[in-house]
N, C-alpha and C positions, 0 to 999 in steps of 0.2 A: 504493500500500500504506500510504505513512503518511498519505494523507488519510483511509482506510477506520480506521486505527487512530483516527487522533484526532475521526473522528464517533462513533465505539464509545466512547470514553474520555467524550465532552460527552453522548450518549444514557445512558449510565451515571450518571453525576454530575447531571445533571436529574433522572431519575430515584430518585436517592436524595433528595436533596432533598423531592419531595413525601411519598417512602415514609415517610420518618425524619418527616418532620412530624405523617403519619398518626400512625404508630407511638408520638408523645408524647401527642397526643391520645387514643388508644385507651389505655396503658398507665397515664395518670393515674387512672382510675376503677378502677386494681387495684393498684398498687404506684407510688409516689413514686418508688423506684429506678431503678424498669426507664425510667418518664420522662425523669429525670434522664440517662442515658444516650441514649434517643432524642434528647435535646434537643444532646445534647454531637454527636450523628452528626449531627445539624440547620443545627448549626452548621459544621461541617468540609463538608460537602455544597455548602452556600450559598456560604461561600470561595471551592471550587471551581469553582462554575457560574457566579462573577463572573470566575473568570481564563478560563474557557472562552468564556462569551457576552460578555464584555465591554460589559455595559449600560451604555448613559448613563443614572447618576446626576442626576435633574430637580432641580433646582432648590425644585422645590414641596416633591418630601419632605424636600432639606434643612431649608426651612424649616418644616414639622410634626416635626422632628427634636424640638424645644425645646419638644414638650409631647407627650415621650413618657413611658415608665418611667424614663428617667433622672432625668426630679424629684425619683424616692423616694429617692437616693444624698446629697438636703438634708445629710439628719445628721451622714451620713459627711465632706462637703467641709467641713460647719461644724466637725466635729471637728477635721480639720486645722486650720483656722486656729484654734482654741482651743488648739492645742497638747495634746488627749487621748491618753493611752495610745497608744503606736503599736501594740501587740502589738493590742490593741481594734479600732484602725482597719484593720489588716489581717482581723482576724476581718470587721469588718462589711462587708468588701471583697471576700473570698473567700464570704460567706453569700450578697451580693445582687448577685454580681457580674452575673446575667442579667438585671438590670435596667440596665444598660446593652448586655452584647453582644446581650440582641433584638432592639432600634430600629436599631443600628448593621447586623446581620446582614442584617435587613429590606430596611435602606439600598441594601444591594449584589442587591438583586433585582429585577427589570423586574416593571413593573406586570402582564403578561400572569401572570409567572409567581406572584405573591402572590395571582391573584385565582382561579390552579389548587389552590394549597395551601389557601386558605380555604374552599373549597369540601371539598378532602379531609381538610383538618384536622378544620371541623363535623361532616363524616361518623363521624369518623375516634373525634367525641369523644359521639356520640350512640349507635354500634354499642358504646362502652365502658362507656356507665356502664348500656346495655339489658344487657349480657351479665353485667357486675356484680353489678345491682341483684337480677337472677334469683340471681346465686350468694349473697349476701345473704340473700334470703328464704329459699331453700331453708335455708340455715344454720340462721338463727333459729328454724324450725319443725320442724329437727330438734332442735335443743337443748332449744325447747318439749316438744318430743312425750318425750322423753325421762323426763321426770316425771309422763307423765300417758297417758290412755289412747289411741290413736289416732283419727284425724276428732272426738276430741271440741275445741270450743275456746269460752276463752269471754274474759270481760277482762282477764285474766290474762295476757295475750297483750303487754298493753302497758305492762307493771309495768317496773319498777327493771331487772331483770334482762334483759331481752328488748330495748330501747330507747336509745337516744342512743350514748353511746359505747361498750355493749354491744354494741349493732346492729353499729357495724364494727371492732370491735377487732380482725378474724380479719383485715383488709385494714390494719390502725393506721394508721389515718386519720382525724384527729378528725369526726366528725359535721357540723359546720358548713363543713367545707372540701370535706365529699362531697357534700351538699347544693348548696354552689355549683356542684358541677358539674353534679348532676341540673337544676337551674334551668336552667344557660346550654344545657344539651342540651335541654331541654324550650321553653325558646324558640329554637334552632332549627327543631325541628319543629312549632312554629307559626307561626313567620313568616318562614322560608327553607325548607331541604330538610330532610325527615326520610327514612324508607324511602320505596322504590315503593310499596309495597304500605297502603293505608289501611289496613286490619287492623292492620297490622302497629302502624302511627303510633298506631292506639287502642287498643291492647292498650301500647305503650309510656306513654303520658298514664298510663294507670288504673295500668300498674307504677309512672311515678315516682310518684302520690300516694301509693302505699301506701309507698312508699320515704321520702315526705317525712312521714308519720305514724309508720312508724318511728324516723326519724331525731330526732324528738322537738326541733328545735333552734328555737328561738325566732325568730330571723331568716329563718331559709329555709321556716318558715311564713310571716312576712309577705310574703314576694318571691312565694310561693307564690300566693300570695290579690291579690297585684298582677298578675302575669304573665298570671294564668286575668280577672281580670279584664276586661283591655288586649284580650286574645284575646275574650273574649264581646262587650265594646264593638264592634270591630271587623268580626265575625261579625254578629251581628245588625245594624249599621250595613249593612252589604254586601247583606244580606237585606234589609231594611224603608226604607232609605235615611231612617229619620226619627228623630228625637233621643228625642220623649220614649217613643217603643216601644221603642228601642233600651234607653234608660233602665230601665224599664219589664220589661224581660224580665231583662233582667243582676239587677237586682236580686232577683226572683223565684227567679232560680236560686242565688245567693248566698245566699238566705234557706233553700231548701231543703237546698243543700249544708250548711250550715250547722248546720240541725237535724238532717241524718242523723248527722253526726259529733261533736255534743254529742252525742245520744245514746249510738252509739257507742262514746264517750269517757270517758263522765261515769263518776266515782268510780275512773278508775284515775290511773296516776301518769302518763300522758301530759297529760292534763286539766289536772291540778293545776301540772305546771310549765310548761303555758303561760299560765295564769291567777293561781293564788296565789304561784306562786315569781316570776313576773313582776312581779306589786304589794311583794312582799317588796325585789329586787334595785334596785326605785323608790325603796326608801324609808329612810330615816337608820337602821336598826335594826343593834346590834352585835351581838344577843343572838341564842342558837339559834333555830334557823329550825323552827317547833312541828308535827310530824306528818311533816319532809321529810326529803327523803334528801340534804341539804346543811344545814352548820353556819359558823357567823359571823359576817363580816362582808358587810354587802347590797354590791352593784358601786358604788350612790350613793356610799356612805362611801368606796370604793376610787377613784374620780373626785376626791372632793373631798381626798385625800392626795396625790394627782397631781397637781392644782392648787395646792395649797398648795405641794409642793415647784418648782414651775413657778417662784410668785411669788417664791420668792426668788433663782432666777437666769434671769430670763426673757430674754434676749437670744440667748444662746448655747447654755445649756442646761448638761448634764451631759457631753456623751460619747456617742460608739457604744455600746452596748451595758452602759449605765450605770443603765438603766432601772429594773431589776429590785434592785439593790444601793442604790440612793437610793432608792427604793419603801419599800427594806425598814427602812431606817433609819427613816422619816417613820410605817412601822406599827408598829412599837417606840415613835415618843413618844406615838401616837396610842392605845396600849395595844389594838391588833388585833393578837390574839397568831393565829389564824386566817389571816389575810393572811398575817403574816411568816411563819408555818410553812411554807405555801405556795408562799412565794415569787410571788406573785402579780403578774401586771405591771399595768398602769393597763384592761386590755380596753378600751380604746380607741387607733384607731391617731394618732389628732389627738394626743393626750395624749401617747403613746408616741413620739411622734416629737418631739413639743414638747422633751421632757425631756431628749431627747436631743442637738436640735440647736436648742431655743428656739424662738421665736416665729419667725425666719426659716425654721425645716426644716417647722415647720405650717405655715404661712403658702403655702410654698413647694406642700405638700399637698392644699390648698385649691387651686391655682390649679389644680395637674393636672385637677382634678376641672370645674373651671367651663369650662377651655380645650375639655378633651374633650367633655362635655355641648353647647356652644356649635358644633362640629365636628359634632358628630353629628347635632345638630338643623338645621343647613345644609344634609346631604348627606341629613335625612330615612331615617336609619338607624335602624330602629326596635330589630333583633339591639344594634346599638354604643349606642344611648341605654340600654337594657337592661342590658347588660351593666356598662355603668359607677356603672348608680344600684344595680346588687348589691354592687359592688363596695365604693361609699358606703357602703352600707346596713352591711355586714357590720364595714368600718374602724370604724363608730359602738360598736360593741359586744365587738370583738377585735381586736389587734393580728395583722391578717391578712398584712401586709407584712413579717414577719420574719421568719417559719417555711417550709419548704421551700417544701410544699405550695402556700402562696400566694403566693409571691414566682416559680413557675417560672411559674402559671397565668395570671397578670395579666399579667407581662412580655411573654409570649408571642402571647396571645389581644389582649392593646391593642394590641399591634404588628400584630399580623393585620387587626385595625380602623381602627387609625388609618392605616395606609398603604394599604389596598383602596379605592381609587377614587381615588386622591390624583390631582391634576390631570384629574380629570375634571369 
């Protein structure tokens, strides 16, 4: 009787494990909370099913331990020994504290069983953001129709209002962090498992891009136009097995894509802020931004006050979460009265963490980046080399490592990667 109990108790507790993993992944692409929660049963599951199954801990994941998410925590440890605010270092301890317990959680799960949840989790995070992205659009095209006559539609559709953080305010969830996940869902279903059903997979492709034209976000168009094109190289290589047709055909399609969607595009406010706001945001200008729906200071100038306040304490930095309060000092001498209104942080997470833990906590950021890349390109993982250059790609632009959203996504999803296949 009590062995029947405590196979019930270990089939239970494994069980949760993978559901509660599903369940973070699916509930990301709809509410950060409900996540957050899935992640916290994620956690207490795994515990579990270490005191249950009692796996031996390999030696190999120890050592991929020390280039996991724990790197991001640089700031934090340097604050310590700076002696910053302690009320701070607890804040920045309780924000990113899943960047530690993921690798650690990870740790305490047998290979067999990470590479059940990886599998359920990508399901898990490609059924969330298809079921989303539908609720999404449906939104927007009622809000649209609302002003205007029904089945009529025209560019109008991709104005101020309709677009970027419009698009998912009804989910608050910035644009660029939804995006990330349409991306890393959309290279699953290209180059691991998407649905059975092929329909299904191209009725999902042609949802995300109209999801990534509404989302309007600068970065996850580029990832966009890298990912489709990784995929067409790929495809056509497997087809024609020759370089320059391969070449040759990607290109053509690129080109045509291309023109469908400048046309499209042209003269509405999607257009304009992936092209003129993007030369603007390049360039030294303080002054209003002429015909846009943004006024100030370009991101350039907001770089270059982040650096400057870097140079003057570059070892150690400022503090956890000091960022934003030395920023804003440095845009007061700088007379970026826009910035300081704002409160603007450096949109960059190199800078943002410089600042905060000096040249060791970037330093330390950089390595995360080249260890994993290095990792991934050994095991010929093309899902984990993907996933990490989004991740690059997006740090260049936004301090994506502080805020919920990105701090549960990455800790989760690099632990899902960098431990899946470990000693193999």
């Amino acid at each position: 009787m009590l062995k029947k109990k405590l196979l019930k108790i270990s089939e239970i507790v494994n069980k949760g494990v993978v559901y509660s993993a599903f369940l973070f992944s699916f509930f990301i692409a709809f509410s950060v909370k409900l996540a957050n929660v899935s992640l916290i049963a994620f956690y207490v599951f795994s515990v579990g099913a270490y005191f249950v199954n009692k796996p031996t801990i390999s030696s190999a994941s120890v050592k991929v331990l020390k280039f996991s998410s724990i790197l991001f925590l640089a700031s934090i440890l340097v604050s310590v020994f700076s002696h910053a605010e302690f009320g701070l270092i607890l804040k920045g301890i309780g924000r990113r504290i899943t960047f530690l317990l993921s690798p650690l959680v990870f740790l305490l799960l047998s290979k067999d069983s990470i590479s059940v949840i990886k599998e359920k989790t990508l399901k898990g995070l490609v059924l969330g953001v298809f079921l989303s992205s539908v609720f999404l659009v449906i939104n927007i095209f009622y809000e649209y129709y609302l002003t205007r006559p029904l089945f009529t539609i025209d560019k109008d559709i991709f104005n101020f209002y309709h677009t970027n953080y419009y698009f998912t305010r009804i989910l608050d969830i910035h644009p660029s962090y939804y995006g990330m996940f349409v991306i890393v869902a959309m290279s699953v279903v290209y180059f691991y498992k998407g649905f059975s059903s092929k329909m299904m997979n191209i009725a999902f492709v042609i949802l995300s891009s109209v999801i990534v034209l509404f989302l309007n976000a600068r970065i996850i168009l580029f990832l966009f136009l890298i990912l489709n094109s990784a995929y067409l190289i790929r495809y056509f290589y497997i087809k024609t097995n020759q370089i320059l047709h391969t070449a040759l055909l990607t290109i053509a399609v690129f080109v045509v894509t291309s023109l469908i969607l400048f046309f499209a595009t042209k003269n509405t406010y999607a257009y304009q802020r992936v092209f003129k706001e993007t030369l603007w945001e390049l360039s030294d200008s303080n002054k209003v931004t002429p015909d846009f729906k943004v006024s100030g200071e370009s991101r350039m100038l907001r770089w270059g006050a982040a650096i400057h306040i870097i140079k003057e304490k570059p070892l150690l930095g400022y503090g956890v979460f000091k960022e934003r309060e030395t920023l804003g000092k440095e845009y007061l001498k700088q007379d970026m009265q826009s910035s300081y209104q704002r409160a603007y942080n450096a949109h960059n997470q190199f800078l943002g963490f410089t600042i905060e833990g000096g040249l060791v906590s970037g330093a330390i950021l950089v390595l995360f980046f080249l260890t994993n890349f290095y990792i991934s390109f050994k095991r010929k993982d093309i899902l984990y080399t993907f996933f990490v250059f989004s991740v690059l790609s997006i740090c260049l632009i936004e301090n994506y490592l502080i805020r919920n959203a990105g701090v549960i996504f990455v800790s989760f999803f690099s632990s899902i990667y960098l431990y899946n296949q470990t000693g193999k």
